[in-house]
N, C-alpha and C positions, 0 to 999 in steps of 0.2 A: 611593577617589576622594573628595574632597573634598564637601560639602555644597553643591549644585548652584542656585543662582537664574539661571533664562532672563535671558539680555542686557538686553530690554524692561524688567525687571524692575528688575534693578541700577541701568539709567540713567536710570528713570523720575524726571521734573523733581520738586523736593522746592519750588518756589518757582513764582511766577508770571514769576518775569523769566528762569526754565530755561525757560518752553511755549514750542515754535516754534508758527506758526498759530494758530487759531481769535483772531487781531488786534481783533475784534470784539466778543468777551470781555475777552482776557487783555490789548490793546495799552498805552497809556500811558491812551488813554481811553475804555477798555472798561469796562462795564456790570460785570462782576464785583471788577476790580480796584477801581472809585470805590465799591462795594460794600463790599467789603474792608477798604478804608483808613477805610469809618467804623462797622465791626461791623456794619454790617445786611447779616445771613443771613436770608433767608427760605428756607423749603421753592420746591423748584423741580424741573423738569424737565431731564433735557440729550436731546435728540435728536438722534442721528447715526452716523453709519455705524460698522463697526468700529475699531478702531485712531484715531477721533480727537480722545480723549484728555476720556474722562469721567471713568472714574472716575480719570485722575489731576486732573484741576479738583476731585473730590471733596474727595479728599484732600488737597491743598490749602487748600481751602477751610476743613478742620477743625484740620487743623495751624495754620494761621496766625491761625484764630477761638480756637485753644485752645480747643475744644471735643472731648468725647470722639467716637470713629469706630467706628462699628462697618457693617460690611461684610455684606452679604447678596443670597444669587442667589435670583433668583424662582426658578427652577429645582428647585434643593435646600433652597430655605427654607418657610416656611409662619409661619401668624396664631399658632404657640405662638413662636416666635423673634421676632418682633413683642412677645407680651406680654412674654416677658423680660426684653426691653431694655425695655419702658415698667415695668414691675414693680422695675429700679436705677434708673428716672431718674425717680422722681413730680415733676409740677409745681409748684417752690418759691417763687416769687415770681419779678416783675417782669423782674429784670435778672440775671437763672438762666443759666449756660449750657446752654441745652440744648443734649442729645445730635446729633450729625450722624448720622443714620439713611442709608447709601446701597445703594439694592436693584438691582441691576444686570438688565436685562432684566425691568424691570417690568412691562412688557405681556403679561408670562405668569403674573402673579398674577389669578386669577378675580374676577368681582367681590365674593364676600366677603372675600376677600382684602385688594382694595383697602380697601372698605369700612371693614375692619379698623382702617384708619390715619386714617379721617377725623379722628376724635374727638381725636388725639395731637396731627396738623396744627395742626387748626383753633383749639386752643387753646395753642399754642407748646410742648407738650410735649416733641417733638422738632423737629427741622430733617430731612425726606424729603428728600434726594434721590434721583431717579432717575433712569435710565437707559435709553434705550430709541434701540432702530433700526427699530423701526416707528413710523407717524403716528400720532402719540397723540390725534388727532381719532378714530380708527378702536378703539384700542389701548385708551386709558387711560380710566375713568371719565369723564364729567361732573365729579361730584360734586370727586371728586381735584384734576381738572386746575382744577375754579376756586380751589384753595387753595395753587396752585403758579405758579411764573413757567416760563414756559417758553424756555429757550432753544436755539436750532438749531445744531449743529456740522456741517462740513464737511470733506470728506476733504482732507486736507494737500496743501497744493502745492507744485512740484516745491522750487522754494525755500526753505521750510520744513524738507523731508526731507531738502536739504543741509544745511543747519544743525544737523537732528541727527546724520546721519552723521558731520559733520567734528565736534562735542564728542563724539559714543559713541567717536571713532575718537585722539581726546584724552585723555579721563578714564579709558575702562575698562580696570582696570590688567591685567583679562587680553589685550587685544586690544594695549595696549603693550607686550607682552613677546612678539608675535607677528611685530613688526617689520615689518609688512606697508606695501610702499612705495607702493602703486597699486591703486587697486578703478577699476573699469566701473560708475561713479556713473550712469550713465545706465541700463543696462540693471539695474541692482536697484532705481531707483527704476520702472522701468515695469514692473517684475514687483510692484510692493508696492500698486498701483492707490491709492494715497492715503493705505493704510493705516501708520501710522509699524511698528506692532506687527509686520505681517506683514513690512515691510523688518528688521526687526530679527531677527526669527529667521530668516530667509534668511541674511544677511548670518553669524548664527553659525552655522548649517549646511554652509555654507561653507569658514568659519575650520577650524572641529572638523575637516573631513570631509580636511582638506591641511593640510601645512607651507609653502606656496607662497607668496612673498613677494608676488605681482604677482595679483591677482584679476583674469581676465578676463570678458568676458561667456559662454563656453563653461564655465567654472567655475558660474556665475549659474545658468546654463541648465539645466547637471545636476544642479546643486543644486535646483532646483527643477519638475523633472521635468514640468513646463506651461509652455506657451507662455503669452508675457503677453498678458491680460485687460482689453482695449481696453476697460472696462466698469466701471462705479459707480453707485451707487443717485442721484446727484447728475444724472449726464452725458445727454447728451444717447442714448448708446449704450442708456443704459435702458430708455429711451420707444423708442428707432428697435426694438431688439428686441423687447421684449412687443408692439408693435405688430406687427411680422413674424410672432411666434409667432400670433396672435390672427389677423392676415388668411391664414394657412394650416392654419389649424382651418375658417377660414371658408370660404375655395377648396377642403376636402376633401381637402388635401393630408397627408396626417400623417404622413410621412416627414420632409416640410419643417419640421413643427411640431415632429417630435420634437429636429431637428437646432437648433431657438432655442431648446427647451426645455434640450440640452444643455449651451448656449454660456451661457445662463441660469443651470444651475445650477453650471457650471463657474468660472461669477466669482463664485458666494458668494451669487447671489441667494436673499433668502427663501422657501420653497417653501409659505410659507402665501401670499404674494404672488401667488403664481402659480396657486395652489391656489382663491382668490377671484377671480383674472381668469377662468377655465375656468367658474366658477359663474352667471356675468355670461352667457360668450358662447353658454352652455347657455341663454339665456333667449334672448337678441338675436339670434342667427343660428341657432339651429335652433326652436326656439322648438314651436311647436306639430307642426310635422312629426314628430317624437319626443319628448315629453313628457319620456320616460323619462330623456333625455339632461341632465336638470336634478337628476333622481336621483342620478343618477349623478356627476356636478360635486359635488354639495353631498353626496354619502357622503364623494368623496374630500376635499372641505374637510373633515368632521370626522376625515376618518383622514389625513390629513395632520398636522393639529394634536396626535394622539394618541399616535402615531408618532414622528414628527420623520426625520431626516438621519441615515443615508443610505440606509434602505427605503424615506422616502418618494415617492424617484424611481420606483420601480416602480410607486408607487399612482398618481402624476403621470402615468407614461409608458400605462398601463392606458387612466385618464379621458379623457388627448390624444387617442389611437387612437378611441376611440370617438366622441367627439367630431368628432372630421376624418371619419370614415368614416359620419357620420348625414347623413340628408335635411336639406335645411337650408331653413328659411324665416323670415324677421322678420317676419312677418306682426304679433304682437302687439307689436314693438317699435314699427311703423308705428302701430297702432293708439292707442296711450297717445299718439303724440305728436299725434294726429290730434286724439284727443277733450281734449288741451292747447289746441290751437289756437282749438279750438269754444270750451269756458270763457274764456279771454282776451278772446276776440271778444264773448260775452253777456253776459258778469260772472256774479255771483250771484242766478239766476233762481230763486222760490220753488220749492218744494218741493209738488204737487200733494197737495190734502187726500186724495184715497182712499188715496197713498202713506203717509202719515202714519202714526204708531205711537199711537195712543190709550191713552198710560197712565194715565189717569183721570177722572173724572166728566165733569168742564169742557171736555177736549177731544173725549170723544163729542161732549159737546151740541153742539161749534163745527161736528164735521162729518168727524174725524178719521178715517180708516178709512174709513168710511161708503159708499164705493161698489167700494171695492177687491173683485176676484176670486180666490179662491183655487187657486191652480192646480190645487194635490192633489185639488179636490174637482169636477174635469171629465176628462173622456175623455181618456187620453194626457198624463194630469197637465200640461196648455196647456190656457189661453186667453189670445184674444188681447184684451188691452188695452194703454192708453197707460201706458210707463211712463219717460216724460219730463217736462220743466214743460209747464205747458197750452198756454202759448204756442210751444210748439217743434215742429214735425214728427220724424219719425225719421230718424235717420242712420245712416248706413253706416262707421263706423271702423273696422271691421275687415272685412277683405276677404280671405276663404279664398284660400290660394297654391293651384299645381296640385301636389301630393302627395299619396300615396295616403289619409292619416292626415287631413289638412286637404279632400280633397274629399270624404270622408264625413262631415266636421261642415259643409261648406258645404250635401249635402241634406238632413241633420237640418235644419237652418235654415230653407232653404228652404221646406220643406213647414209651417213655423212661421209663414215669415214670407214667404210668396210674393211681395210685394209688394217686399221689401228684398234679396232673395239671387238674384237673376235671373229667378225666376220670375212668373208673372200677377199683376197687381196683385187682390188680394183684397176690397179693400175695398166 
């Protein structure tokens, strides 16, 4: 057999006037091409989904800057692959090309990692590009991203992915010699959810898999062994799911949860994604009723992250279950927003001197400390004093739920603070 390059591969655009999509970039007066036409590359970001079309903008980019490319996955690369390439390309002067650096899934280099590249950035040593389908607010350094431009891609529309079907379906000289007179252009773009990449190997799984002149969508369909995937990191299907998944963690339902967890990771969703919503509603709806169930969230965030596809569903499906089948109470979600409401309403009300930290001479003498009680040093490690600004009474933002876990911290309380937790006013 022949020496094999995937479809996506071979047809991949070698020019800017080959990208269908991402018009806001690449169109007549996109950002990258007015870019282009007058050599200024700067290090940047691309953000966006699978399949649409980073690192061919990458490449692009260098090809047509004539500047060298070198390729690397956060994955399987590391800071020795980094010095490499800055160890062939030391900084020469001014009007130097530098090297085009592209790390693909950048958000999975650690922050020494990132760190790694400040110093190259920052001083025009290379050209970083990267790549990423996570928020690089959440993802990417600070540091990094202020030395980067960042810009957003979007999953291809359906438009677009005719445009490339009908050139892949022109140029590739193995698919003209397949004679193929009719595909079901409909049903292989809504199996490919946006993605150009995932239509293109579809399409030659396909091809390979028959001699069939006539492509129908029951061809599609078996070729692709899933139903298609009403669903994108963009669309609205996103938000309406993880919100289902999340309001049936919260109703105790976790069957239902587990069935949006499916439907979740059946269209590709990231499972760190979802691995950090679990962590959230471990705080916000069960919150104090079981403590543990925040444990729990945030073990399976880092075994998630450590892990990866396709065990990490089991650790997913594990944290879900437990989660849906805890006591649930927001009690401490109510309570932050409660003691928000107070500070907006007061402003910034002193700070009472017995409060105060006295770390030196000046502020004993002012007064600092000076009447403060030490707990540890009274019966039942309590006493009670004031530990608000002077001018403020005590408030009640947190209000014990009725669960087993939460009404024995409301009579610990209580018997603290009788006057605040239902009980006799003590004072």
């Amino acid at each position: 057999m022949e020496d094999y390059t995937p479809l996506a591969e071979r047809m991949r655009p070698k020019t800017l006037d080959e990208v269908a999509g991402q018009e806001h970039l690449t169109g007549k007066n996109g950002i990258l091409r007015r870019m282009l036409a007058r050599d200024f590359i700067p290090s940047m970001l691309f953000w966006g989904p699978p399949g649409s079309g980073k690192t061919t903008l990458a490449k692009i980019i260098a090809k047509q800057s004539g500047r060298p490319f070198y390729a690397l996955s956060a994955v399987s690369s590391g800071v020795k692959d980094i010095k490499q390439i800055l160890a062939k390309h030391p900084k020469s002067g001014l009007f130097s090309k530098a090297p085009v650096v592209f790390i693909d899934e950048i958000h999975r280099f650690n922050k020494a990692q990132q760190d790694a590249l400040l110093e190259a950035v920052e001083t025009g040593q290379i050209i970083l590009i990267g790549a990423t389908t996570e928020n690089p607010g959440f993802e990417v350094n600070n540091a990094l991203l202020s030395r980067m431009h960042t810009f957003v891609l979007y999953p291809l529309e359906e438009s677009a992915l005719r445009s490339i079907l009908k050139r892949v379906m022109a140029e590739d000289e193995y698919l003209k010699r397949k004679n193929i007179t009719k595909i079901d252009e409909e049903s292989l773009i809504a199996y490919s959810g946006g993605d150009v990449r995932k239509m293109l190997n579809l399409l030659e799984a396909v091809v390979w898999s028959s001699d069939k002149k006539e492509i129908t969508r029951e061809d599609i369909k078996e070729a692709a062994k899933v139903r298609p995937a009403m669903y994108d990191k963009k669309s609205d299907w996103h938000y309406d799911i993880i919100s289902a998944f999340i309001k049936s963690i919260r109703g105790s339902d976790p069957d239902a949860a587990l069935y949006w967890l499916a439907r979740m990771l059946g269209a590709g969703e990231d499972p760190v994604f979802i691995a950090r919503r679990l962590v959230i509603s471990a705080a916000e709806d069960i919150g104090l009723a079981n403590p543990n169930a925040l444990l729990i969230a945030n073990a399976a965030f880092d075994a998630v992250n450590k892990i990866g596809m396709p065990e990490a569903k089991i650790i997913l499906s594990e944290a879900v279950i437990y989660l849906a089948a805890s006591p649930k109470s927001n009690s401490a979600y109510k309570a932050i927003k409660a003691a928000e409401k107070k500070v907006r309403e007061t402003g910034d009300l002193d700070v009472p001197l017995h409060l105060r930290n006295a770390v030196n001479s000046f502020m004993k003498k002012q007064g600092y400390g000076r009447e403060y009680k030490y707990p540890h040093g009274y019966p039942g490690n309590f006493v009670n004093q004031h530990y608000w600004p002077s001018d403020m009474e005590a408030l009640n933002f947190y209000v014990p739920q009725e669960n087993p876990r939460e009404i024995k911290m409301k009579e610990f309380l209580k018997k603290k603070w009788k006057y605040r937790y239902g009980g006799q006013n003590n004072k």
